[in-house]
C-alpha angles and dihedrals in degrees: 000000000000110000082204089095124112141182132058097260086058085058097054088047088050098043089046081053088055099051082037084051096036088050092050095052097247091129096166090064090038094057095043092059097047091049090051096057093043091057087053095042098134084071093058124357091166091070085027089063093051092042094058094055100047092052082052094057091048086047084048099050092044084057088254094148106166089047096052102047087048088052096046094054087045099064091038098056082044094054093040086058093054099034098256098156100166089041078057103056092043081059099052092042094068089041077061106043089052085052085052089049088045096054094244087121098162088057097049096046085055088051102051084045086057094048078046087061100043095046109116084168133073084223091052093043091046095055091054099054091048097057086046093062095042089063092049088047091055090049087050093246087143097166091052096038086051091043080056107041092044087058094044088053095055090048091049079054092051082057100048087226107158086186092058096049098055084045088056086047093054093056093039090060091049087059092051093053095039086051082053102247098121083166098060091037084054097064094042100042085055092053081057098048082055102045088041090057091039092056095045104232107127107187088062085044090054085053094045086051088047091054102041082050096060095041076056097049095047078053093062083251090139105160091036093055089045091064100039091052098041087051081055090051098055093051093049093055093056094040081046093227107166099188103056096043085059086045090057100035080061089044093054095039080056086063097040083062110038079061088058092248099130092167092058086038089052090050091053087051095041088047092050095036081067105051088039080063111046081047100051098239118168111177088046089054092054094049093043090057098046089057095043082053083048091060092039089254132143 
């Protein structure tokens, strides 16, 4: 992108090609839009503000850690200047996603009840109580992670965010299959594979395929999950989304082994041992291990 640019409305422009970007899973320009507003932010830190967080969620979902969270404080203390309180929240709400990620959940939840407290907007608001019930659900707390996720789909409604709505389906969907119902989570997770298309964001569309996949593997679906998740693969390798590949890599060696073929199972975890690794992921690496010791791997 050409740093010659001048003048807040090109700001805005460039700052709409960089969501467009990040949405399509073109991270790099994405990244380079964002860094570019965020090096001319006396023109504009209100956009400024916007544009750090949202580098720090593509640093985040490319396992950048220590960026992101430096990003994400950045915009915040920006939009805290200026009184931004909802630019704020958006920017503690990735410092707290990457905490999550992290496995510092008490942090993060304090976090996400702070960004609670500072949402003037249904969108903002909506976002907080959907990564609240993301950590109950995690903890296994369903009744209160339901209790969540309904409310942050009806203020995704109040919005009008189509995006947020598949995003509420496709935890919604989690919580089905978690609560052990992979027939009612079916149904839903392909609403959200649906939404998520419709609203053009692929990197939601490659989660709602991962989970669908595995509703559909729990379903004895094999061939049909294999695919789903190995679509969602492929999207997550060019978005370079670490996470989710190891996500799907554990999904598929599920499968492998749910076919009784250990040694095809063995190469998806040693693949995604690797990547969990270089990325610093804990909680992968745990559940990586604990299936290679169910295979009586090492």
């Amino acid at each position: 992108m050409s740093s010659s640019r001048i003048g807040g409305d090109d700001l805005e422009t460039l700052l709409d090609d960089g969501i467009r970007y990040d949405r399509s899973g073109v991270s790099a320009r994405a990244r380079a839009c964002f860094v570019e507003i965020t090096e001319r932010a006396r023109e504009r830190p209100d956009i400024a503000a916007e544009a750090w967080w949202r580098l720090a969620n593509v640093q985040r979902l490319q396992s950048q850690w220590d960026d992101a969270i430096a990003s994400a404080r950045a915009g915040a203390d920006l939009a805290r200047v200026h009184g931004l309180r909802d630019t704020e929240a958006d920017a503690l709400n990735i410092e707290a996603v990457v905490w999550a990620m992290r496995g510092d959940a008490r942090r993060a939840w304090t976090l996400f009840e702070r960004m609670l407290e500072l949402s003037t907007r249904p969108l903002t608001r909506a976002k907080a109580l959907q990564n609240l019930g993301g950590l109950a659900a995690e903890e296994r707390r369903f009744e209160e992670a339901e209790r969540l996720f309904d409310a942050s789909r009806e203020a995704y409604r109040e919005a009008d965010d189509l995006r947020g709505e598949a995003n509420t389906l496709l935890n919604i969907g989690r919580l089905q299959a978690e609560r052990g119902d992979p027939a009612l989570a079916k149904g839903t997770l392909e609403a959200a594979v649906h939404h998520s298309r419709t609203a053009g964001d692929m990197e939601m569309h490659a989660a709602a395929l991962l989970n669908l996949g595995i509703a559909l593997g729990t379903l004895g679906e094999h061939g049909n999950a294999e695919e789903r998740i190995t679509t969602a693969y492929g999207q997550f390798t060019i978005a370079d989304n670490a996470v989710q590949r190891v996500r799907c890599l554990l999904q598929l060696a599920e499968l492998a082994s749910g076919r009784s073929e250990p040694d095809a199972a063995r190469v998806c975890l040693a693949h995604a041992r690797e990547i969990a690794a270089e990325t610093e992921l804990p909680r992968e690496l745990r559940l990586i291990d604990e299936h290679l010791a169910r295979l009586g791997g090492s």
